[in-house]
LUMMIVEX-504633 format. One record per residue (C-alpha): x, y, z; residue number from 1. Coordinates in steps of 0.25 Angstrom, whole numbers. Example, Ala and Ser with C-alpha at 12.3 -4.5 7.8 and 13.67 -1.06 7.14 Angstrom:
BEGIN
+-------+-------+-------+-----+
!    px !    py !    pz ! num !
+-------+-------+-------+-----+
!    49 !   -18 !    31 !   1 !
!    55 !    -4 !    29 !   2 !
+-------+-------+-------+-----+
//
This chain:
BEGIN
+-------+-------+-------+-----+
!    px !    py !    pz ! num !
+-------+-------+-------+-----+
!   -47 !   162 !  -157 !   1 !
!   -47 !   148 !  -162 !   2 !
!   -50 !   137 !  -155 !   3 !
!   -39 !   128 !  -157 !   4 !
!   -31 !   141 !  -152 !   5 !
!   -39 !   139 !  -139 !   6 !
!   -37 !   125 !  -139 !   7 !
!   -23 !   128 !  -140 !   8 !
!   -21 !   136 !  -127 !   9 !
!   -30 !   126 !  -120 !  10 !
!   -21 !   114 !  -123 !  11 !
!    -9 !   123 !  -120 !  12 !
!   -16 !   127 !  -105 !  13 !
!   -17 !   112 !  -102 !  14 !
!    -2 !   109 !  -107 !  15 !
!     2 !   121 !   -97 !  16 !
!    -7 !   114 !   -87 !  17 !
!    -2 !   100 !   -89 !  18 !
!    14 !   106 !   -87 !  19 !
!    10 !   111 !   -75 !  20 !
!     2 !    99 !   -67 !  21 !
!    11 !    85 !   -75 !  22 !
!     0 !    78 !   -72 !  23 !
!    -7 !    74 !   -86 !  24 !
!   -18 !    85 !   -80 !  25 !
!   -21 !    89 !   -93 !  26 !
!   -15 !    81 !  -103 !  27 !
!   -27 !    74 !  -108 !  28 !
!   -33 !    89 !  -111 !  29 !
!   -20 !    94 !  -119 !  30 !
!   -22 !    82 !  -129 !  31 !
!   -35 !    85 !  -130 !  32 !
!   -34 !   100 !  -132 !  33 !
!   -23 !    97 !  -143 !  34 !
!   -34 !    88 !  -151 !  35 !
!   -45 !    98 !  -150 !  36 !
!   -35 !   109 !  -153 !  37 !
!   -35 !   102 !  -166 !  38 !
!   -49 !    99 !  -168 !  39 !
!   -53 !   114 !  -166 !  40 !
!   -47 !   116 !  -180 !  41 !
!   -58 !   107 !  -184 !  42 !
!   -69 !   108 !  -174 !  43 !
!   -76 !   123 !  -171 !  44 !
!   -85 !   121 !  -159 !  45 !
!   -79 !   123 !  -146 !  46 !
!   -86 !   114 !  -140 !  47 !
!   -83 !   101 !  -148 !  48 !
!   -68 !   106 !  -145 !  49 !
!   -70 !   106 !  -131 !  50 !
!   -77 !    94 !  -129 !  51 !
!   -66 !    87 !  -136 !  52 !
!   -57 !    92 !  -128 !  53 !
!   -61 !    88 !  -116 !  54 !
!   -68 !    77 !  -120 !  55 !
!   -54 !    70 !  -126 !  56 !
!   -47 !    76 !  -115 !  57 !
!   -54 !    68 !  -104 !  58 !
!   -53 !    56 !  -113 !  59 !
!   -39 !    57 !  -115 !  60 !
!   -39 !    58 !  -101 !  61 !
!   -49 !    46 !   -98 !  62 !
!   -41 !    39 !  -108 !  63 !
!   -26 !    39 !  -102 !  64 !
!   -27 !    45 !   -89 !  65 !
!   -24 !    29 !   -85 !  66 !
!   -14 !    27 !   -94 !  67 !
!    -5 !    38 !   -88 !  68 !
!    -7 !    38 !   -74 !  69 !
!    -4 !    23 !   -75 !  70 !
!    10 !    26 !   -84 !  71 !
!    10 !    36 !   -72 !  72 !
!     9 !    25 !   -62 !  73 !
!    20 !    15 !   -68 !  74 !
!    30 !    25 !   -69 !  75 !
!    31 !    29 !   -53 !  76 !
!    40 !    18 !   -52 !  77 !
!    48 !    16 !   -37 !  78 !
!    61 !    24 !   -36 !  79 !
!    73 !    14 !   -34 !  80 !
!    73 !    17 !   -19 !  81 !
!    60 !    12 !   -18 !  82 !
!    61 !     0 !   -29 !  83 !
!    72 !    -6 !   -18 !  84 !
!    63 !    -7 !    -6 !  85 !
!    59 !   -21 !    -4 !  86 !
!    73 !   -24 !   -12 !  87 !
!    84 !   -35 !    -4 !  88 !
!    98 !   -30 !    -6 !  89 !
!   111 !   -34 !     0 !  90 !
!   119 !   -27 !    11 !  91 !
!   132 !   -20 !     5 !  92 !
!   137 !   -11 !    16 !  93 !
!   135 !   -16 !    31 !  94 !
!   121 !    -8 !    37 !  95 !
!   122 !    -6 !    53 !  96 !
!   110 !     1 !    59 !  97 !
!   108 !    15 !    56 !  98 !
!   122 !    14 !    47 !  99 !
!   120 !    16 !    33 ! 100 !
!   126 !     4 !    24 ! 101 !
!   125 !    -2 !    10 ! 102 !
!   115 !   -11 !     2 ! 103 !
!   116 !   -16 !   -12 ! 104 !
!   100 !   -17 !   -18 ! 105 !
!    96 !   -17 !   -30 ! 106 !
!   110 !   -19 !   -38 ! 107 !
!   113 !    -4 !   -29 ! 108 !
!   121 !     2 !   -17 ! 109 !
!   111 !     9 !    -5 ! 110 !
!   114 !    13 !     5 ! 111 !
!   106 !     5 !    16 ! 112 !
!   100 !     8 !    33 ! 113 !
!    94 !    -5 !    41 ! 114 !
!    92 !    -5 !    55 ! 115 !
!   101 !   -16 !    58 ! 116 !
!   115 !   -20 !    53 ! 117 !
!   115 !   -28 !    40 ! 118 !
!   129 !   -34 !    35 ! 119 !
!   134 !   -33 !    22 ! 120 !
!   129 !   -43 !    12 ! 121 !
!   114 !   -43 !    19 ! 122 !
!   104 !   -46 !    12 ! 123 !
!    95 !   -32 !    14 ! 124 !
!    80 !   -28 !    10 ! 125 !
!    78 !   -13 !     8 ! 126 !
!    66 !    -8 !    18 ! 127 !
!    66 !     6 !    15 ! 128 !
!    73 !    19 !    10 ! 129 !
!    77 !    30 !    19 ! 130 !
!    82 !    42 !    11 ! 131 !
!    94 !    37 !     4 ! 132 !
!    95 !    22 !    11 ! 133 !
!    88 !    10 !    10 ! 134 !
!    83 !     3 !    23 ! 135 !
!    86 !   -11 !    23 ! 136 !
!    84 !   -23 !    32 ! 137 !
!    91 !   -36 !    31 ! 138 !
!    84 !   -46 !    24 ! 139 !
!    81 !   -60 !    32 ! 140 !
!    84 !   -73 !    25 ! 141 !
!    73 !   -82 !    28 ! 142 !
!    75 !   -96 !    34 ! 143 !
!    71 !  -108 !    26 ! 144 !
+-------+-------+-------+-----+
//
């Protein structure tokens, strides 16, 4: 059997693995599994073949492992319920205690719980999020 057969079947294993996992497990071994694929046409001794193969593979590895996980990290981005938490909106729909009514934040409708009554056209901060409603409380106007 050639070599570049057996290459061949190992890079297909790590594709079946990497499908399975999504985790970029073996990602860096798949590119290097394709190169050596390619070099066994040239290169005879196994042993060079394996060695680049792993060899490249944990450089590739070494090499952007960082980059990923930090193009991983700036992509979990806040879901618009929580983006809104912290944000001041205004009262549209009276709130009484444990009555749900209306806010506008954020250019958008939602529908709104406090813990005491808020009139229309209060100013409100969103607290929290509970299911579907946002928890908000009156703002306080500060004295100057």
């Amino acid at each position: 059997m050639s070599m570049w057969i057996v290459w061949l079947v190992v890079v297909i294993l790590l594709v079946v693995i990497e499908a399975m996992t999504v985790n970029l497990v073996t990602i860096w071994f798949i590119i290097s599994g394709i190169v050596t694929v390619f070099l066994s046409f040239f290169l005879n001794d196994l042993i060079s073949q394996l060695a680049i193969f792993v060899l490249l593979g944990i450089l590739l590895m070494i090499l952007t492992k960082p980059v990923i996980e930090e193009m991983k990290k700036n992509k979990e981005e806040k879901l618009n319920l929580e983006r809104i938490i912290g944000m001041e909106g205004v009262v549209i729909k009276e709130i009484k205690k444990n009555v749900i009514g209306e806010v506008k934040v954020d250019g958008k409708t939602w529908s709104a719980i406090a813990d005491k009554k808020i009139p229309v056209d209060s100013d409100i901060v969103v607290e929290e999020i509970r299911g579907v409603k946002l928890v908000v409380s009156k703002v306080k106007k500060s004295k100057k």
